[in-house]
PyMOL CGO cylinders between C-alpha atoms (Angstrom):
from pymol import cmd
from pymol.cgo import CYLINDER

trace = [
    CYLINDER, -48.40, 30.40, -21.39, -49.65, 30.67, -25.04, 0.3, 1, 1, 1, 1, 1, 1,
    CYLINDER, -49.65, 30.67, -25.04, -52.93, 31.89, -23.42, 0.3, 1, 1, 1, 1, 1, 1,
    CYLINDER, -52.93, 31.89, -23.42, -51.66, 34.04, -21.02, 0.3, 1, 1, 1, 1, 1, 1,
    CYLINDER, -51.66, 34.04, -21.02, -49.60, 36.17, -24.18, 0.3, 1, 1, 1, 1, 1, 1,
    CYLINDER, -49.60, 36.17, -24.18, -52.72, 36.04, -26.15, 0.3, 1, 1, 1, 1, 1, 1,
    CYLINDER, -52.72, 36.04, -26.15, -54.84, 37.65, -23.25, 0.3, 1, 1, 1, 1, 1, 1,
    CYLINDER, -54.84, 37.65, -23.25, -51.91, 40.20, -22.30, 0.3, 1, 1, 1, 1, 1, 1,
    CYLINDER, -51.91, 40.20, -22.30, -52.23, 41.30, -26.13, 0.3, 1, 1, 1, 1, 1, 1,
    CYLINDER, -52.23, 41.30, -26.13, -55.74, 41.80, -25.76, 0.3, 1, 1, 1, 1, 1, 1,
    CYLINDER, -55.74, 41.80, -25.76, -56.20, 43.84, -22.84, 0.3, 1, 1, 1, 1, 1, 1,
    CYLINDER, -56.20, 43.84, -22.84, -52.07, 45.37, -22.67, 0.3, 1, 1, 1, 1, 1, 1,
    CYLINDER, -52.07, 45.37, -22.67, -50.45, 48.04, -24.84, 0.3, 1, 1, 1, 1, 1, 1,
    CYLINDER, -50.45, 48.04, -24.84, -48.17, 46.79, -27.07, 0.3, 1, 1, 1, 1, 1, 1,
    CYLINDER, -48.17, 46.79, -27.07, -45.11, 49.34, -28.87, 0.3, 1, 1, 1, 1, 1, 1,
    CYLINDER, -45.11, 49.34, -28.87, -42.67, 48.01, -31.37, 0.3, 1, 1, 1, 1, 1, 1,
    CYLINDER, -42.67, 48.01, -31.37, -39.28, 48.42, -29.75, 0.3, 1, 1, 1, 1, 1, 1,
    CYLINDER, -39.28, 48.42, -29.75, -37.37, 46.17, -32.94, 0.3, 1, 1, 1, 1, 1, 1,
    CYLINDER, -37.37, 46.17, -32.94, -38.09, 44.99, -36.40, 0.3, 1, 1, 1, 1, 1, 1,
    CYLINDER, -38.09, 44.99, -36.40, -40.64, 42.40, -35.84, 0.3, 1, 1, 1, 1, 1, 1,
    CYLINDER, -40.64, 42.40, -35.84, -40.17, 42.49, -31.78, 0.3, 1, 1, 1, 1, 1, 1,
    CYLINDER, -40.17, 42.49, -31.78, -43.00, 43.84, -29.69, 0.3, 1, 1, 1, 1, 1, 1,
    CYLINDER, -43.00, 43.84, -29.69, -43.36, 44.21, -26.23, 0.3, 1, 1, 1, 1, 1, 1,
    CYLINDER, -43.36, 44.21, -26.23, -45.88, 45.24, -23.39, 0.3, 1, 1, 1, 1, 1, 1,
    CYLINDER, -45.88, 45.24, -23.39, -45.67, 45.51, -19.82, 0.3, 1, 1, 1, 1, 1, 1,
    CYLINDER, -45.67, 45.51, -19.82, -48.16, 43.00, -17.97, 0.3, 1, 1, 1, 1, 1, 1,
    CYLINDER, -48.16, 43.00, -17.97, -48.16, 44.72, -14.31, 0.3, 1, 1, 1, 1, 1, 1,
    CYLINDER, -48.16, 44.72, -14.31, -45.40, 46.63, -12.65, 0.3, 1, 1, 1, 1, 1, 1,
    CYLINDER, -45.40, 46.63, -12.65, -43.58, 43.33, -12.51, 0.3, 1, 1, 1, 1, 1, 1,
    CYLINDER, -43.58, 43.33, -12.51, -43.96, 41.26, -15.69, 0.3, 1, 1, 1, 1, 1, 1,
    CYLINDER, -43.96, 41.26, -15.69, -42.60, 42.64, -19.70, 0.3, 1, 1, 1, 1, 1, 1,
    CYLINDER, -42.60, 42.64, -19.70, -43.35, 40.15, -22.37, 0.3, 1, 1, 1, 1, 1, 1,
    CYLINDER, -43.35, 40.15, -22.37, -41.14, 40.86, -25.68, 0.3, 1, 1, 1, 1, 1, 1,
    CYLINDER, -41.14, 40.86, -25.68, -42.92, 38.59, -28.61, 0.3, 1, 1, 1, 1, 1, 1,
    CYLINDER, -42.92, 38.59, -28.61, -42.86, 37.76, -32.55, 0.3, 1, 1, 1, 1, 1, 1,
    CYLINDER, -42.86, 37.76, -32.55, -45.69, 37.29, -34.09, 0.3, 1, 1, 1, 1, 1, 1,
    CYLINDER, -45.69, 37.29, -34.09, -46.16, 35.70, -37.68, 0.3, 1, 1, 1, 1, 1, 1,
    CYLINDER, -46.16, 35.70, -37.68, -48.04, 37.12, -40.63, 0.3, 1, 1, 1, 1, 1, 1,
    CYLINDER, -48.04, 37.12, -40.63, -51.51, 36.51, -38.99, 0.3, 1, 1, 1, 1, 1, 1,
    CYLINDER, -51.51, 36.51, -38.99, -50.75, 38.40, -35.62, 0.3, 1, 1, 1, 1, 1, 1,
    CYLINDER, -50.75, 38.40, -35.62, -49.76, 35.40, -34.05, 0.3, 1, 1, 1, 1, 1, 1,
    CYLINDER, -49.76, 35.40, -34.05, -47.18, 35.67, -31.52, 0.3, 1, 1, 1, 1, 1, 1,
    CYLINDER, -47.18, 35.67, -31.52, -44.88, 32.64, -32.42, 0.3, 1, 1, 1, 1, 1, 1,
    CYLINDER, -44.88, 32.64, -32.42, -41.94, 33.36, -29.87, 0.3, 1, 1, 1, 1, 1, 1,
    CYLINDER, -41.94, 33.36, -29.87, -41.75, 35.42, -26.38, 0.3, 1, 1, 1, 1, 1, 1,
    CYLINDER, -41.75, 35.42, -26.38, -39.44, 36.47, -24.01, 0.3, 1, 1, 1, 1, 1, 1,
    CYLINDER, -39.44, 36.47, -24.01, -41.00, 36.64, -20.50, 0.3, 1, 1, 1, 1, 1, 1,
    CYLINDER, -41.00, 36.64, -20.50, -39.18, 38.73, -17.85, 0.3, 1, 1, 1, 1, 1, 1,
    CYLINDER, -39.18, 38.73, -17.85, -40.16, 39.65, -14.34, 0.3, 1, 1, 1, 1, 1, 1,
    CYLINDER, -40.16, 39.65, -14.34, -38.40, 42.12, -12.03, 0.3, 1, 1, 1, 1, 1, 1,
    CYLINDER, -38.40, 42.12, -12.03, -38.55, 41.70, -8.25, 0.3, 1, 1, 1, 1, 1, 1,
    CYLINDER, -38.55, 41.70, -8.25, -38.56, 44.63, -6.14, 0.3, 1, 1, 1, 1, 1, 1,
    CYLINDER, -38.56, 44.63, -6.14, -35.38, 46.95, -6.25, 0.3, 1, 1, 1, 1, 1, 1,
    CYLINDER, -35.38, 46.95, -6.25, -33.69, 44.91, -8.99, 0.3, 1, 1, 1, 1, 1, 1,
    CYLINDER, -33.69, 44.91, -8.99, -32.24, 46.85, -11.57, 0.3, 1, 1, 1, 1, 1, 1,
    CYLINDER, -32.24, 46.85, -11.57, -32.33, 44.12, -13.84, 0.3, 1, 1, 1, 1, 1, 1,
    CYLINDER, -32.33, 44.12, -13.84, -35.12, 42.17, -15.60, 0.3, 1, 1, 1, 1, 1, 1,
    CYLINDER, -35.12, 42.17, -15.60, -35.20, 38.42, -14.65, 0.3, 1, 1, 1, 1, 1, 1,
    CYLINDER, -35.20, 38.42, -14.65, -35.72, 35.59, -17.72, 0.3, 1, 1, 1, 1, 1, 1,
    CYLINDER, -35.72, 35.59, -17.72, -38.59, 33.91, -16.64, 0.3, 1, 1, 1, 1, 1, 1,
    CYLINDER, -38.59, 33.91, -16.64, -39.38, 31.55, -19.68, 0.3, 1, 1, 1, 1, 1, 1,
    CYLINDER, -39.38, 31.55, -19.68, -38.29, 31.99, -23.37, 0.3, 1, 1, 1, 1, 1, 1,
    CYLINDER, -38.29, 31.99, -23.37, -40.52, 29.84, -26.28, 0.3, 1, 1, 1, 1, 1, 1,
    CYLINDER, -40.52, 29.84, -26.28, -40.57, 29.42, -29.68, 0.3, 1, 1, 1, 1, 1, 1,
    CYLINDER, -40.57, 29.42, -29.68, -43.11, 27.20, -31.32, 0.3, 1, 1, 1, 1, 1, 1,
    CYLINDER, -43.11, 27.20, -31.32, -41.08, 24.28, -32.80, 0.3, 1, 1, 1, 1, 1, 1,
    CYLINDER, -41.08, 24.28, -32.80, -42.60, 24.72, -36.76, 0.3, 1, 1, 1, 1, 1, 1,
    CYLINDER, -42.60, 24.72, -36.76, -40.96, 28.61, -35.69, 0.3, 1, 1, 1, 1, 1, 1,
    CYLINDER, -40.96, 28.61, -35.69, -37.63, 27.42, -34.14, 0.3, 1, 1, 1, 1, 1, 1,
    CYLINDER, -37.63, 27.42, -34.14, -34.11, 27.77, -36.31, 0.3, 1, 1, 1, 1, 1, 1,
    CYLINDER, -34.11, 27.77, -36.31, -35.00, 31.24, -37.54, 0.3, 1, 1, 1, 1, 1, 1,
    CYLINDER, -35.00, 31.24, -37.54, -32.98, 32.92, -35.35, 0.3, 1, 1, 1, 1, 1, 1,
    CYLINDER, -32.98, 32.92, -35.35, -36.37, 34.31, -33.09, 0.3, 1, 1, 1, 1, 1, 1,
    CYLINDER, -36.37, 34.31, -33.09, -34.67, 33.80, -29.36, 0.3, 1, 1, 1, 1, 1, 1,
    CYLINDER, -34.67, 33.80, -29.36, -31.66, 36.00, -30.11, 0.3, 1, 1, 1, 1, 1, 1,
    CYLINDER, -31.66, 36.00, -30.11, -33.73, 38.77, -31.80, 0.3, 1, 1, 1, 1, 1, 1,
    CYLINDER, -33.73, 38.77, -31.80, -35.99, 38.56, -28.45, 0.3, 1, 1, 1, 1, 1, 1,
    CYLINDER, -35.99, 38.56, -28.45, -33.26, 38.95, -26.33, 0.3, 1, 1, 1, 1, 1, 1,
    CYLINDER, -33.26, 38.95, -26.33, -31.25, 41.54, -28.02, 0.3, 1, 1, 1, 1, 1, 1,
    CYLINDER, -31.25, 41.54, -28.02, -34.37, 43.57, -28.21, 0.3, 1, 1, 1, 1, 1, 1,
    CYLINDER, -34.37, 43.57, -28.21, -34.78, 43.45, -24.46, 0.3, 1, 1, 1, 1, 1, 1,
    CYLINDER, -34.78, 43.45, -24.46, -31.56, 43.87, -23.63, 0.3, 1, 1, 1, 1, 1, 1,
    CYLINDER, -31.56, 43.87, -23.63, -31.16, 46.91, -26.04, 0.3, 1, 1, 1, 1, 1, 1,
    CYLINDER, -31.16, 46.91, -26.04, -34.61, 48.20, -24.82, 0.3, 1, 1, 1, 1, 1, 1,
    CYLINDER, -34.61, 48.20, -24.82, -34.05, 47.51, -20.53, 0.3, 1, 1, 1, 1, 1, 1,
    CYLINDER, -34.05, 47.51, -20.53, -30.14, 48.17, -20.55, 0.3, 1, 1, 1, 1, 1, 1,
    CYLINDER, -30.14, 48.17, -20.55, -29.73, 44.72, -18.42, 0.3, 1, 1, 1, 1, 1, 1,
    CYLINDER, -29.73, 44.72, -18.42, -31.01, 41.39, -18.50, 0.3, 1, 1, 1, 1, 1, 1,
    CYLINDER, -31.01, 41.39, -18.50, -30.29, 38.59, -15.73, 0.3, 1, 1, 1, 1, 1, 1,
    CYLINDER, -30.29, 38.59, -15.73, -30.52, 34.78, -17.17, 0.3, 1, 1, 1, 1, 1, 1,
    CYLINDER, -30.52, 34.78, -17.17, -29.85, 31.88, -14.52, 0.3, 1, 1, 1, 1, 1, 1,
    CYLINDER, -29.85, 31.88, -14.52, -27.23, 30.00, -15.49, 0.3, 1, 1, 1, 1, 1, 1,
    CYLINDER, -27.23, 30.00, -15.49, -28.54, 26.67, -14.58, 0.3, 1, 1, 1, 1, 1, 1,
    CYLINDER, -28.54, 26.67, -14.58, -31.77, 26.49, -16.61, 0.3, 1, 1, 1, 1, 1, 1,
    CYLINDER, -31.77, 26.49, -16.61, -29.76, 27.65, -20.09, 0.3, 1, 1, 1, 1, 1, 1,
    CYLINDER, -29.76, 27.65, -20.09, -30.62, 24.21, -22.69, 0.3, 1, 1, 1, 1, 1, 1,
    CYLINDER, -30.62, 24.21, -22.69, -27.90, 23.52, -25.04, 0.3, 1, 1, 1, 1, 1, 1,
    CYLINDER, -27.90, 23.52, -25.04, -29.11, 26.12, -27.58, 0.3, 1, 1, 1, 1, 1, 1,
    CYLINDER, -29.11, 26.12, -27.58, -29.60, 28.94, -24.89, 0.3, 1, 1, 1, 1, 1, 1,
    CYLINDER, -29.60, 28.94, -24.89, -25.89, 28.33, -24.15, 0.3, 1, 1, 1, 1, 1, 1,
    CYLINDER, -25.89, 28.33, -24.15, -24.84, 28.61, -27.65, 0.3, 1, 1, 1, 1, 1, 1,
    CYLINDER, -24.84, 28.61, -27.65, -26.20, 32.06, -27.89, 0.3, 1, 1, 1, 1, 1, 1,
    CYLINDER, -26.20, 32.06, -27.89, -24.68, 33.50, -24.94, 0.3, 1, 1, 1, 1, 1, 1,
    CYLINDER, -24.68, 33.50, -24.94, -21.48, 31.74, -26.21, 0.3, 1, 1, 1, 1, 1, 1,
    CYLINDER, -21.48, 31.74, -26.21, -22.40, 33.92, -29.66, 0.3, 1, 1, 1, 1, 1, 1,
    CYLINDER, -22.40, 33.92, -29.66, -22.87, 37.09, -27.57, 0.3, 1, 1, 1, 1, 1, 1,
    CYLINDER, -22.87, 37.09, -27.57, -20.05, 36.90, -25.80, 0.3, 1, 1, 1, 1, 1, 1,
    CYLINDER, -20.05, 36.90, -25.80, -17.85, 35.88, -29.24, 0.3, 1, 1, 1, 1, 1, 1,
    CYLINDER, -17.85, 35.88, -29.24, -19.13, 38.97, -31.05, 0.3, 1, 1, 1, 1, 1, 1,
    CYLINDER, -19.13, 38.97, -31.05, -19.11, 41.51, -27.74, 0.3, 1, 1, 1, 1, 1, 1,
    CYLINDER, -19.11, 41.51, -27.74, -22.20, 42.81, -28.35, 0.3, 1, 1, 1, 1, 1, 1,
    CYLINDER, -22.20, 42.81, -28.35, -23.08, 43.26, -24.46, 0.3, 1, 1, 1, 1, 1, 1,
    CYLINDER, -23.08, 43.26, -24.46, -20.95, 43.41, -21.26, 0.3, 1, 1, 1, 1, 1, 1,
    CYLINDER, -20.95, 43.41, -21.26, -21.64, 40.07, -19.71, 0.3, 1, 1, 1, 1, 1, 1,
    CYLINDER, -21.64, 40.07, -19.71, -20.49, 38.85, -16.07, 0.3, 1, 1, 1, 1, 1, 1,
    CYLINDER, -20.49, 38.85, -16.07, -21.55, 36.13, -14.00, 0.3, 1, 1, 1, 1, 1, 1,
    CYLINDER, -21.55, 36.13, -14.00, -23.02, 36.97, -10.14, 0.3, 1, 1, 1, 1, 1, 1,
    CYLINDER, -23.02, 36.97, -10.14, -23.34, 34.39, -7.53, 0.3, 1, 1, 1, 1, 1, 1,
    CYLINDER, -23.34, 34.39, -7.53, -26.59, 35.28, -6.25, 0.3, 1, 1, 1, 1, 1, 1,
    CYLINDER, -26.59, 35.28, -6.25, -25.90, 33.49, -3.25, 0.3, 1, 1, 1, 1, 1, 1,
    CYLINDER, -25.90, 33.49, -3.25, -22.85, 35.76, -2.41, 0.3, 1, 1, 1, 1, 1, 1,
    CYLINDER, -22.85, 35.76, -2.41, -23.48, 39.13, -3.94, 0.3, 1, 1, 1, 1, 1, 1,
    CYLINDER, -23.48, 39.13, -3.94, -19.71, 40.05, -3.26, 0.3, 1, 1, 1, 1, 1, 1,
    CYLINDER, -19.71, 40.05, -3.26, -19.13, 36.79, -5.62, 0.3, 1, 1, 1, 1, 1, 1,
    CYLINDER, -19.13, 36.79, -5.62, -18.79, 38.56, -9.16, 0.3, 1, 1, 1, 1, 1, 1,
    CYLINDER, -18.79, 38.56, -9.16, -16.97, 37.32, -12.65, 0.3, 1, 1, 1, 1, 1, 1,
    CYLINDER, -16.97, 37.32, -12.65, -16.23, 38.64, -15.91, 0.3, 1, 1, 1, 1, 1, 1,
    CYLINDER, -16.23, 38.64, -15.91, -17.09, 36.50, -18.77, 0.3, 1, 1, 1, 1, 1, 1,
    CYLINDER, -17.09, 36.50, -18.77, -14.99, 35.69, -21.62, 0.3, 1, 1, 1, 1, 1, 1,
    CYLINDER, -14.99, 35.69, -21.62, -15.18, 33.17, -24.17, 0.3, 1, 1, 1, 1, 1, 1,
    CYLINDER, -15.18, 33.17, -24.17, -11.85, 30.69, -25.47, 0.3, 1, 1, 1, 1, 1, 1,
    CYLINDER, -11.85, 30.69, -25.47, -12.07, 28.41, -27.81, 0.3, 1, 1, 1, 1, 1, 1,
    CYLINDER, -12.07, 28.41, -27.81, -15.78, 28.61, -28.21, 0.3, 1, 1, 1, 1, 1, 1,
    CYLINDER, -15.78, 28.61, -28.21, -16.46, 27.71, -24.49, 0.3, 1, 1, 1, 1, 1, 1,
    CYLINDER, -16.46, 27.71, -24.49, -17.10, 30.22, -22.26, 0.3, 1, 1, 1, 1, 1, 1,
    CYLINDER, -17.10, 30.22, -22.26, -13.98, 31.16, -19.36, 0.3, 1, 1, 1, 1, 1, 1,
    CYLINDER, -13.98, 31.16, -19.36, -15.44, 32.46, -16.21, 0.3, 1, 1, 1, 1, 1, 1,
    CYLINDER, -15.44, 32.46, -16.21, -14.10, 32.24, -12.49, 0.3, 1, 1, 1, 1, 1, 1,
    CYLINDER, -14.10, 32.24, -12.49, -17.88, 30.80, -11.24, 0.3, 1, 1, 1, 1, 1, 1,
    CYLINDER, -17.88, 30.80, -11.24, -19.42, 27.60, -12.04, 0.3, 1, 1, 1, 1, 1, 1,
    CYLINDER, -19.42, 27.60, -12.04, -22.03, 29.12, -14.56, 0.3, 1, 1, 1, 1, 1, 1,
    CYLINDER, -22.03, 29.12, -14.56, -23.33, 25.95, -15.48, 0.3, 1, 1, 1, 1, 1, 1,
    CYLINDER, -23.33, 25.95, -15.48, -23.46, 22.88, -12.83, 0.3, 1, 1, 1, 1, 1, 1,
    CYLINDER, -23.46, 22.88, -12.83, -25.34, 19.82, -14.05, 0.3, 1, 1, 1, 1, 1, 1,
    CYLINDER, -25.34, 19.82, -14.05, -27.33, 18.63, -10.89, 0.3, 1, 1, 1, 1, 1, 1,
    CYLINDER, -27.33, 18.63, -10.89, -25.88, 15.25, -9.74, 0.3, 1, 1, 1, 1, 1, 1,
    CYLINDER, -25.88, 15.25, -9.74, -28.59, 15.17, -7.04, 0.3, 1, 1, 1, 1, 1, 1,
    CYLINDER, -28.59, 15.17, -7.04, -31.20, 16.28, -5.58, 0.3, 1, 1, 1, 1, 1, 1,
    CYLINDER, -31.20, 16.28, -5.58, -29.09, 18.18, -2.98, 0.3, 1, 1, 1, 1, 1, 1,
    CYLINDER, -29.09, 18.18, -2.98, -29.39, 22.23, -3.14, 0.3, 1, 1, 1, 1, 1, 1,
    CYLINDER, -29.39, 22.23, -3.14, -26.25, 24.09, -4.93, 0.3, 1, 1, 1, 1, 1, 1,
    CYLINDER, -26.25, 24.09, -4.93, -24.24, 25.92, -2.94, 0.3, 1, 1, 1, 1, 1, 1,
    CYLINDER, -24.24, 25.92, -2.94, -24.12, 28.36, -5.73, 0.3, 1, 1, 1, 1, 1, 1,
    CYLINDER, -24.12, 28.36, -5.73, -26.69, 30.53, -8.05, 0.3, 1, 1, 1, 1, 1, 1,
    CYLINDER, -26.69, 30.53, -8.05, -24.37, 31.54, -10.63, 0.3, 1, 1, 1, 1, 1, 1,
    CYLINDER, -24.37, 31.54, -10.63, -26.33, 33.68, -13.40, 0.3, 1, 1, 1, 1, 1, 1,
    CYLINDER, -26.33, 33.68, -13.40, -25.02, 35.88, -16.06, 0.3, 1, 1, 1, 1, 1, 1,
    CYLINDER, -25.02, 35.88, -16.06, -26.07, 38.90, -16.58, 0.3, 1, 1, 1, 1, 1, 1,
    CYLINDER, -26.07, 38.90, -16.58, -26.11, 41.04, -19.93, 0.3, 1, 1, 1, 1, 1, 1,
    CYLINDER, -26.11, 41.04, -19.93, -25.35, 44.85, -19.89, 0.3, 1, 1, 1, 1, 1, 1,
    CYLINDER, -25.35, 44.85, -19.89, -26.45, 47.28, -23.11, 0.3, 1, 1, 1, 1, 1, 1,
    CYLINDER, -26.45, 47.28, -23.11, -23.12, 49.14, -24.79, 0.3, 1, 1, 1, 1, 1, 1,
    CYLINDER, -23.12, 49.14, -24.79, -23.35, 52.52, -24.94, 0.3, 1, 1, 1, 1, 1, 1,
    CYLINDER, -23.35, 52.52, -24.94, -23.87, 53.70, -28.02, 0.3, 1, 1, 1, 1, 1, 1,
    CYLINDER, -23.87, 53.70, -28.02, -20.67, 55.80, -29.05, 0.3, 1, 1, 1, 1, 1, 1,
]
cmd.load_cgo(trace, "trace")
């Protein structure tokens, strides 16, 4: 993927959207928000894709190089893009431990509308609130596989921009 970002920076337009966040659009379908270090770089990216008629913009993969991670790098990315797009859909089953901990952190501090969808049943919807420091939602937002056996949910959360008052 490091490739790919490298070629898209070559041959894509690029516009600063944030302080030290950059993104380009890579088709009609594909935005890539990035961070690049002092030498140009990009050290951390945010790919999104958007299938056809979606409002939203879908996380595809989010990376930071490891001698990059701890610097706070995937929330700036995602703030950016949410700020930038107005909505952002993340599946709920692929968040790690640390991708969990920021939602939990942008839910704490309200700084987007966040639900949960079951994409499955479109009728399916939940707000999102957090207790305690774990998140309180009517859908299973994150099920740890037990088997191999397909869910009979696709619970993902999805991240709506505040108006600015």
């Amino acid at each position: 993927m490091h490739g790919y970002v490298l070629n898209r920076m070559r041959s894509c337009v690029s516009e600063k959207v944030a302080p030290k966040v950059w993104r380009m659009q890579s088709g009609q379908t594909r935005r890539i928000y990035y961070i690049c270090d002092d030498a140009g770089w990009p050290v951390s990216w945010l790919y999104l894709t958007q299938r056809k008629g979606w409002a939203a913009w879908e996380v595809a993969q989010i990376w930071t190089f490891p001698e990059h991670r701890g610097k706070g790098h995937a929330e700036t990315l995602y703030k950016a893009a949410i700020n930038s797009d107005g909505i952002l859909l993340a599946s709920g089953n692929l968040h790690t431990q640390y991708s969990q901990a920021m939602w939990r952190s942008f839910i704490r501090r309200r700084l987007f509308n966040v639900w949960a969808q079951d994409f499955k049943n479109l009728t399916s919807t939940a707000l999102v609130d957090i207790e305690e420091d774990e998140l309180e939602c009517e859908l299973p937002i994150y099920i740890q596989p037990s088997s191999w056996k397909r869910p009979s949910t696709d619970v993902r959360l999805l991240a709506l921009r505040k108006d600015k008052k």
